[in-house]
N, CA, C and O atoms as CSV, one atom per row, in Angstrom:
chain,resi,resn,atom,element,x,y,z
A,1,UNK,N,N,18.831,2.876,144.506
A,1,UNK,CA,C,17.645,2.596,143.739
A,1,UNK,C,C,18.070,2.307,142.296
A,1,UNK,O,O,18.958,2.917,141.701
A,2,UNK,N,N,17.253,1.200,141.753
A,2,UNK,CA,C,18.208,0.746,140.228
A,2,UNK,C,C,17.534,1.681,139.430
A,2,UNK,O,O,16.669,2.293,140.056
A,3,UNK,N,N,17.649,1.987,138.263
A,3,UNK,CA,C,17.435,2.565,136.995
A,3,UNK,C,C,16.150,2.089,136.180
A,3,UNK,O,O,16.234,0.909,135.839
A,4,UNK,N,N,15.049,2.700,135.814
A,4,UNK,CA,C,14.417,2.009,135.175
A,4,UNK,C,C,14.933,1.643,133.593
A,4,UNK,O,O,15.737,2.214,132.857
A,5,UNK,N,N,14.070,0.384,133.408
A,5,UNK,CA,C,14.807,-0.618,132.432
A,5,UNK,C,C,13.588,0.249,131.390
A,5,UNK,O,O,12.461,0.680,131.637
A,6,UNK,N,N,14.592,0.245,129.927
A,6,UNK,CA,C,13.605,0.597,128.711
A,6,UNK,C,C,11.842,-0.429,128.881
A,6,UNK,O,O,10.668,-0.083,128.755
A,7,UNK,N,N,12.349,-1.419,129.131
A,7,UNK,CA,C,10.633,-1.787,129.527
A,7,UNK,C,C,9.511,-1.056,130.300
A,7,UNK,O,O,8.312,-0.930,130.052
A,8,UNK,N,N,10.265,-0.626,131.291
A,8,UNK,CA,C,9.724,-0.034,132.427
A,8,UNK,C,C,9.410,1.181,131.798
A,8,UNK,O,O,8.222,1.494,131.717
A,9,UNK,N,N,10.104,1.768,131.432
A,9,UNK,CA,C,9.918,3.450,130.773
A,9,UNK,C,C,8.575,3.614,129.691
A,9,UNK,O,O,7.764,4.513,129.466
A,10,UNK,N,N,8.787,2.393,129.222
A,10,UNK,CA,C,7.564,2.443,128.195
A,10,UNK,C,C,6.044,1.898,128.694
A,10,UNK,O,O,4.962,2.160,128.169
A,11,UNK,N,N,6.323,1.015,129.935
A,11,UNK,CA,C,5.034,1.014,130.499
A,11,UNK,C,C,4.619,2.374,131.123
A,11,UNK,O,O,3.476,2.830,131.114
A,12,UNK,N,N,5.772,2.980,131.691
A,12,UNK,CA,C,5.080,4.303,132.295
A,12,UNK,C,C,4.540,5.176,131.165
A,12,UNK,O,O,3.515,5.790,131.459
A,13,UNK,N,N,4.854,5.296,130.362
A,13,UNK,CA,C,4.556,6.021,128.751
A,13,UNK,C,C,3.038,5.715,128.379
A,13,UNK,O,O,2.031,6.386,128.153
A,14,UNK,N,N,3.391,4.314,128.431
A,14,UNK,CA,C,1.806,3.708,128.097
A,14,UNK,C,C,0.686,4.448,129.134
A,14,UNK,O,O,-0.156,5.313,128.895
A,15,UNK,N,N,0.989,3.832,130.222
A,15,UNK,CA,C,-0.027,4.124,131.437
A,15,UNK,C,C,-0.482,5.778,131.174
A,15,UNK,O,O,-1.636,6.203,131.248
A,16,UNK,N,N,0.674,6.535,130.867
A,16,UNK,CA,C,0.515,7.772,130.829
A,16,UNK,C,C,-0.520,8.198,129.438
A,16,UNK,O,O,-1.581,8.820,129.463
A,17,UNK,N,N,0.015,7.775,128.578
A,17,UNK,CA,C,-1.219,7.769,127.329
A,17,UNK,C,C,-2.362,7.191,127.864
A,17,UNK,O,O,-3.319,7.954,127.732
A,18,UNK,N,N,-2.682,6.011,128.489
A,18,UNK,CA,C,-3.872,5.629,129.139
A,18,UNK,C,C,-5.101,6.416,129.685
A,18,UNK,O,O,-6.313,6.447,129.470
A,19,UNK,N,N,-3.810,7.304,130.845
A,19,UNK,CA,C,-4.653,8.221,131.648
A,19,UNK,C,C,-5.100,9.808,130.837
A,19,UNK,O,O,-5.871,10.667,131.268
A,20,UNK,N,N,-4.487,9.805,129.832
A,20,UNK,CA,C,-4.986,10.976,128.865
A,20,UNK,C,C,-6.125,10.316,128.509
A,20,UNK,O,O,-7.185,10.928,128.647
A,21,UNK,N,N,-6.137,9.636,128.248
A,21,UNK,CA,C,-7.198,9.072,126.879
A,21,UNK,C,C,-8.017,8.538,127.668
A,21,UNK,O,O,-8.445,7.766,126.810
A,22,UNK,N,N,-8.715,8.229,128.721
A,22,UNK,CA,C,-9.403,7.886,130.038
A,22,UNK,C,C,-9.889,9.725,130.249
A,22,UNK,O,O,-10.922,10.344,129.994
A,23,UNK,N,N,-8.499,10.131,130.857
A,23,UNK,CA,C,-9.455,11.425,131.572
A,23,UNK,C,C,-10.208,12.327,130.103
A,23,UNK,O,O,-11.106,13.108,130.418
A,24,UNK,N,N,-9.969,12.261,129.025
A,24,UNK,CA,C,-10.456,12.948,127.861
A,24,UNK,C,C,-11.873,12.033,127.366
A,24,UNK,O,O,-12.707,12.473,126.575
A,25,UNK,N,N,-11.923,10.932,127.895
A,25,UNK,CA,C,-12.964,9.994,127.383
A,25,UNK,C,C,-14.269,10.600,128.720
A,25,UNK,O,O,-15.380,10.874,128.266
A,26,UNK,N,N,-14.067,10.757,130.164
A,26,UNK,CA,C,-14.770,11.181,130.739
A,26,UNK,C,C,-15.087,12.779,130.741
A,26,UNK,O,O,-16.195,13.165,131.113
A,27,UNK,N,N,-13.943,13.830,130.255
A,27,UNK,CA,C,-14.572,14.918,130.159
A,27,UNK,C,C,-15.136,15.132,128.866
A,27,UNK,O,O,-15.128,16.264,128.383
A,28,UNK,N,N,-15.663,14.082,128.209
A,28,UNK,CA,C,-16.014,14.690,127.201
A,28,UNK,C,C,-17.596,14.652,127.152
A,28,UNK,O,O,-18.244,14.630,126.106
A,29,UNK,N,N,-18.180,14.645,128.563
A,29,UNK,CA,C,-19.948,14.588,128.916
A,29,UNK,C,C,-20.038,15.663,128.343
A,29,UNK,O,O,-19.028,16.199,127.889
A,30,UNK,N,N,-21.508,16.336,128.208
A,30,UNK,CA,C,-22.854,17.266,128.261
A,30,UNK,C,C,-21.892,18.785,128.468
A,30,UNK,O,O,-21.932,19.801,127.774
A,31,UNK,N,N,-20.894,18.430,129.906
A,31,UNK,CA,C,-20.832,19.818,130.937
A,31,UNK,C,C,-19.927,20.867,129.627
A,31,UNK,O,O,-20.456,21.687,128.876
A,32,UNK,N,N,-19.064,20.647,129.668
A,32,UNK,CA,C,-18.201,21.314,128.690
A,32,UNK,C,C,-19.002,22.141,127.430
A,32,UNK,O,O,-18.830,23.267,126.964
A,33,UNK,N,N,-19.930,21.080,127.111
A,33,UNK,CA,C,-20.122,21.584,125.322
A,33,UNK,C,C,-21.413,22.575,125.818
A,33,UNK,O,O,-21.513,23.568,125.096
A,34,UNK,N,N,-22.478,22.495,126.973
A,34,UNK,CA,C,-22.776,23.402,127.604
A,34,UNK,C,C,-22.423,24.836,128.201
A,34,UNK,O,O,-23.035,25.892,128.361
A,35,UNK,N,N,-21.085,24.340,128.465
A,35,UNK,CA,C,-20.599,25.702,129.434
A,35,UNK,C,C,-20.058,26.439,127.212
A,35,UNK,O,O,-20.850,27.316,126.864
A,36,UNK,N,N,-19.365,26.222,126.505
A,36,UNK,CA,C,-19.252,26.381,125.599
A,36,UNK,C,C,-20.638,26.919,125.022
A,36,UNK,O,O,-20.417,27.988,124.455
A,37,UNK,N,N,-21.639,26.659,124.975
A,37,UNK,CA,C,-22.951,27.495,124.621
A,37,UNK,C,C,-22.995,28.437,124.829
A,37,UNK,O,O,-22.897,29.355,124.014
A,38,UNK,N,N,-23.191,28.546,126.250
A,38,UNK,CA,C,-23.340,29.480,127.358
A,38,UNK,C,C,-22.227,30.979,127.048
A,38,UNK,O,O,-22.629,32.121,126.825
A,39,UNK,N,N,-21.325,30.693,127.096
A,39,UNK,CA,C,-20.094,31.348,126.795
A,39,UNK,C,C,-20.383,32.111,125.116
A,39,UNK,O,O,-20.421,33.339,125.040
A,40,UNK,N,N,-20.591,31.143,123.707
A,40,UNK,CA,C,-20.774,32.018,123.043
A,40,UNK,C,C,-21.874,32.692,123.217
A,40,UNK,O,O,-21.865,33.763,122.610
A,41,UNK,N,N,-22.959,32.444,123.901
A,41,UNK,CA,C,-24.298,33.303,124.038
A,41,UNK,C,C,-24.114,34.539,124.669
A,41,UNK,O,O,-24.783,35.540,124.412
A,42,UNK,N,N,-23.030,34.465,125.661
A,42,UNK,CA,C,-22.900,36.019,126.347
A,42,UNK,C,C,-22.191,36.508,125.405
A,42,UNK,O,O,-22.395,37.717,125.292
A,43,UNK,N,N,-21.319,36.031,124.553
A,43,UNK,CA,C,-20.527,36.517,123.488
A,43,UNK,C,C,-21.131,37.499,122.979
A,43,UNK,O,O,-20.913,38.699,123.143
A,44,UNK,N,N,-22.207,36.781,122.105
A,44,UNK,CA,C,-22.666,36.792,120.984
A,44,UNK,C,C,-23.524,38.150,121.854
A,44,UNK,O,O,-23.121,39.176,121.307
A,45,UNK,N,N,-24.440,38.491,122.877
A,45,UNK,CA,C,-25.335,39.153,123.347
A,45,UNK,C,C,-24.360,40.692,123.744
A,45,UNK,O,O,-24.695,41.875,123.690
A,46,UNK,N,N,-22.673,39.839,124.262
A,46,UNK,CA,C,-21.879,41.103,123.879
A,46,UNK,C,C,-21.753,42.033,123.278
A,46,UNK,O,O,-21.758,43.214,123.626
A,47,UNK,N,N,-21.576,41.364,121.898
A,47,UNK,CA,C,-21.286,42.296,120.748
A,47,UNK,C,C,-22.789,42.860,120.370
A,47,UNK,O,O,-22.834,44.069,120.141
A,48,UNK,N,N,-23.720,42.303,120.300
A,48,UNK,CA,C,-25.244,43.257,119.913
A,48,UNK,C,C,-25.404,44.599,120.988
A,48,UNK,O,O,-25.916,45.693,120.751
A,49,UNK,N,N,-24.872,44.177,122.055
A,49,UNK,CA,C,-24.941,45.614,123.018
A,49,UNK,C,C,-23.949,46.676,122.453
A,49,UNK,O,O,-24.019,47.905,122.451
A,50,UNK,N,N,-23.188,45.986,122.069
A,50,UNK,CA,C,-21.646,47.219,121.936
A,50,UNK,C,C,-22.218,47.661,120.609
A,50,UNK,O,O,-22.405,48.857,120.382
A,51,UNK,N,N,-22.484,46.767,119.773
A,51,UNK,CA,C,-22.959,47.383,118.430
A,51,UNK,C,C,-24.059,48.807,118.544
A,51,UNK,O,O,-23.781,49.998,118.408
A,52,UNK,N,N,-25.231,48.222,118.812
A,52,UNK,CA,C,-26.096,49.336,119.608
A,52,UNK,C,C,-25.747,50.536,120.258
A,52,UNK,O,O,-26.291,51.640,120.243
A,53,UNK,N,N,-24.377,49.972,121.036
A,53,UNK,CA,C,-23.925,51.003,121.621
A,53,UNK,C,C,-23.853,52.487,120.764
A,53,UNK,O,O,-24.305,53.627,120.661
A,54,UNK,N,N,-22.806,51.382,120.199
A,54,UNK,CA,C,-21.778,52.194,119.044
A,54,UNK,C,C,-22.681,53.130,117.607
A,54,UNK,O,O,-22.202,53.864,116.742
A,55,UNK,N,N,-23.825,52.789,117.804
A,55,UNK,CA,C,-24.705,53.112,116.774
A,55,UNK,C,C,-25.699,54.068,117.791
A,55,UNK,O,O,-26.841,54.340,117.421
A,56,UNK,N,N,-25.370,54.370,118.607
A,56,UNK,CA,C,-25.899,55.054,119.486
A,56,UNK,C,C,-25.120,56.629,119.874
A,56,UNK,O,O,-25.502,57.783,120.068
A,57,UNK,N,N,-23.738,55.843,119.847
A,57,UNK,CA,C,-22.733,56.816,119.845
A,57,UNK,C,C,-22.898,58.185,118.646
A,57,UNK,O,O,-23.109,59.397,118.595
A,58,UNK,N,N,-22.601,56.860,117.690
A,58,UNK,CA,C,-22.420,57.557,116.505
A,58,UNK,C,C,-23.719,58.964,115.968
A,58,UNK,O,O,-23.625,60.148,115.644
A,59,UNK,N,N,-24.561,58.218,116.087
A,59,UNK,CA,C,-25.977,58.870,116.365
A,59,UNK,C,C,-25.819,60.522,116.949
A,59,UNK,O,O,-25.946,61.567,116.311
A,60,UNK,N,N,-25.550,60.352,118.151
A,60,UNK,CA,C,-25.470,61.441,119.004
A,60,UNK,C,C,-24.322,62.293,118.479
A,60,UNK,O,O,-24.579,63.465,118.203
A,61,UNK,N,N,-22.724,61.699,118.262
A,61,UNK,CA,C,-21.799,62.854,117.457
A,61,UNK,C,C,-22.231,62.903,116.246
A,61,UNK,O,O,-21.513,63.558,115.490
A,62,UNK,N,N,-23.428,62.302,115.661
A,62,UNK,CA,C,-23.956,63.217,114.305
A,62,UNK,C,C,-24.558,64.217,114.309
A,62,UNK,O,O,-24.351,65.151,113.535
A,63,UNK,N,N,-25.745,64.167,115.539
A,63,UNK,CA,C,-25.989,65.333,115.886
A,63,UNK,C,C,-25.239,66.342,116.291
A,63,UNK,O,O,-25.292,67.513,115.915
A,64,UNK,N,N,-24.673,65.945,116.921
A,64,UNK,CA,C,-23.465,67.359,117.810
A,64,UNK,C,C,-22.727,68.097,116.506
A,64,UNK,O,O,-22.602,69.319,116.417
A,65,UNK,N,N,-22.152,66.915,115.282
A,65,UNK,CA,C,-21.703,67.840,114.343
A,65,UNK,C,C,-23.142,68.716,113.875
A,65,UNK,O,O,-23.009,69.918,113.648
A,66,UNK,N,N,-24.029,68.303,113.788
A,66,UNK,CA,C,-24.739,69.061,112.834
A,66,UNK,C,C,-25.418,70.328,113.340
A,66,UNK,O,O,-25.984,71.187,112.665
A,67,UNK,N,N,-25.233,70.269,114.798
A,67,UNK,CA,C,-25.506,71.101,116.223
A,67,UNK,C,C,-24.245,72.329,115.564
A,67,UNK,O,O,-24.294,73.501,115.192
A,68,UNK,N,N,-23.126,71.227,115.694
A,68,UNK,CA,C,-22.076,72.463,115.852
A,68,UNK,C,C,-22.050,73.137,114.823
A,68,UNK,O,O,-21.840,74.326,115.063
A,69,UNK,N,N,-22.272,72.701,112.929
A,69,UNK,CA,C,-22.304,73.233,111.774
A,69,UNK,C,C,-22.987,74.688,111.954
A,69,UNK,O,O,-22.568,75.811,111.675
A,70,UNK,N,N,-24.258,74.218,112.553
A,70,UNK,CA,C,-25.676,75.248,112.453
A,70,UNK,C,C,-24.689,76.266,112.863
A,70,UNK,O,O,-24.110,77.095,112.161
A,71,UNK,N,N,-24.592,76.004,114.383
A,71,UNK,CA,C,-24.125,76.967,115.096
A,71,UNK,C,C,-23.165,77.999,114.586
A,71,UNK,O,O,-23.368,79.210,114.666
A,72,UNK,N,N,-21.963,77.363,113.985
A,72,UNK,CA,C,-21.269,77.784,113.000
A,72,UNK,C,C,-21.654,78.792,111.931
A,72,UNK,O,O,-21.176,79.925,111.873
A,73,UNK,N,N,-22.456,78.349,111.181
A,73,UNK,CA,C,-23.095,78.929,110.141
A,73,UNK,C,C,-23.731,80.531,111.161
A,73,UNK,O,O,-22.950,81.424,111.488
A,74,UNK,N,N,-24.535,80.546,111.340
A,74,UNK,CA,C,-25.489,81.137,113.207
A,74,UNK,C,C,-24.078,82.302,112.719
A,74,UNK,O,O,-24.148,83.049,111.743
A,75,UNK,N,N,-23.092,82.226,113.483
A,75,UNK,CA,C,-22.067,82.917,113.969
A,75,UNK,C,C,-21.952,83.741,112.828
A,75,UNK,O,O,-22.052,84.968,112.797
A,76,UNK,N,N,-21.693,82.829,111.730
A,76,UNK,CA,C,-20.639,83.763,110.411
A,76,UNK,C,C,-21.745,84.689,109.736
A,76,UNK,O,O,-21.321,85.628,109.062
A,77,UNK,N,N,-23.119,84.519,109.852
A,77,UNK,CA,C,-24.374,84.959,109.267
A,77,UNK,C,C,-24.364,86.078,110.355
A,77,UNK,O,O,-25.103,87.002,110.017
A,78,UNK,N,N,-23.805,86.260,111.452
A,78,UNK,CA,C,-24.373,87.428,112.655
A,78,UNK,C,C,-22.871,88.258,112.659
A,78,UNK,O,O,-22.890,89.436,113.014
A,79,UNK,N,N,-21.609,87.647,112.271
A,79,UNK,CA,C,-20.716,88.102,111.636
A,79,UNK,C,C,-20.758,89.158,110.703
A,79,UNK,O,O,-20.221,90.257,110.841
A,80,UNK,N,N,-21.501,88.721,109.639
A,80,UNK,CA,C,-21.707,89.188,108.248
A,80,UNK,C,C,-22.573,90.419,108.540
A,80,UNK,O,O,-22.297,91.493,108.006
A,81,UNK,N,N,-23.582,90.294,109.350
A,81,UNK,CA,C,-24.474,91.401,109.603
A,81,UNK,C,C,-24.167,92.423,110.465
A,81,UNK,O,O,-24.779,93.484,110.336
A,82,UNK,N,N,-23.188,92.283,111.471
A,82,UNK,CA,C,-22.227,93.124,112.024
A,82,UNK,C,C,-21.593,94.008,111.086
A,82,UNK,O,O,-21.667,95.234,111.003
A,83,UNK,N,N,-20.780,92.947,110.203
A,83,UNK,CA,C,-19.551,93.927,109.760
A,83,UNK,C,C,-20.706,95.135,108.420
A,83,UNK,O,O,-20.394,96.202,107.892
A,84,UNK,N,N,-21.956,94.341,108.311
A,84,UNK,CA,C,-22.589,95.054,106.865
A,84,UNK,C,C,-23.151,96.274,107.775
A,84,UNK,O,O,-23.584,97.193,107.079
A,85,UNK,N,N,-23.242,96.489,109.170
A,85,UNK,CA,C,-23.799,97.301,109.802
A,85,UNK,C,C,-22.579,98.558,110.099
A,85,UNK,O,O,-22.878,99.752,110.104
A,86,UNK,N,N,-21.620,98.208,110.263
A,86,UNK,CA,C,-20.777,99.042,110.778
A,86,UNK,C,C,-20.263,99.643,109.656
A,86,UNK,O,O,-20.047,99.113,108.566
A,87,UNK,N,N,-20.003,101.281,110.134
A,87,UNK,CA,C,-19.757,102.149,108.776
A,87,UNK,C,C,-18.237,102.083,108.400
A,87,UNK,O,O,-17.822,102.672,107.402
């Protein structure tokens, strides 16, 4: 089988740029920049859940500290009245 000739090489080159620039000319319909919507919208609906989440979270270990403070306090106050009781 002979060798392709520098002519030859550069038509295949060409053809090959052709078929880029052809298949990029047809995907560039509606479907793509759609599915791209779509995609940041769950994104975007992502992060408002996690946010919420997270502000939900936070919420609840504020309480728990302030649960646990009381409680705390509770202890050292029934502490205090122990030891002021005992002779």
């Amino acid at each position: 089988m002979p060798d392709f000739t520098p002519n030859q090489w550069l038509v295949v080159g060409l053809v090959f740029l052709l078929g880029l620039v052809v298949g990029m000319a047809l995907r560039s319909g509606g479907k793509w920049k759609a599915r791209y919507r779509e995609e940041a919208d769950l994104r975007r609906d992502e992060v408002k859940r996690l946010e919420a989440e997270n502000a939900a979270l936070r919420k609840e270990a504020s309480e728990k500290d302030s649960l646990r403070a009381a409680a705390a306090r509770d202890e050292a106050r029934r502490r205090a009245e122990e030891d002021a009781t005992r002779p």
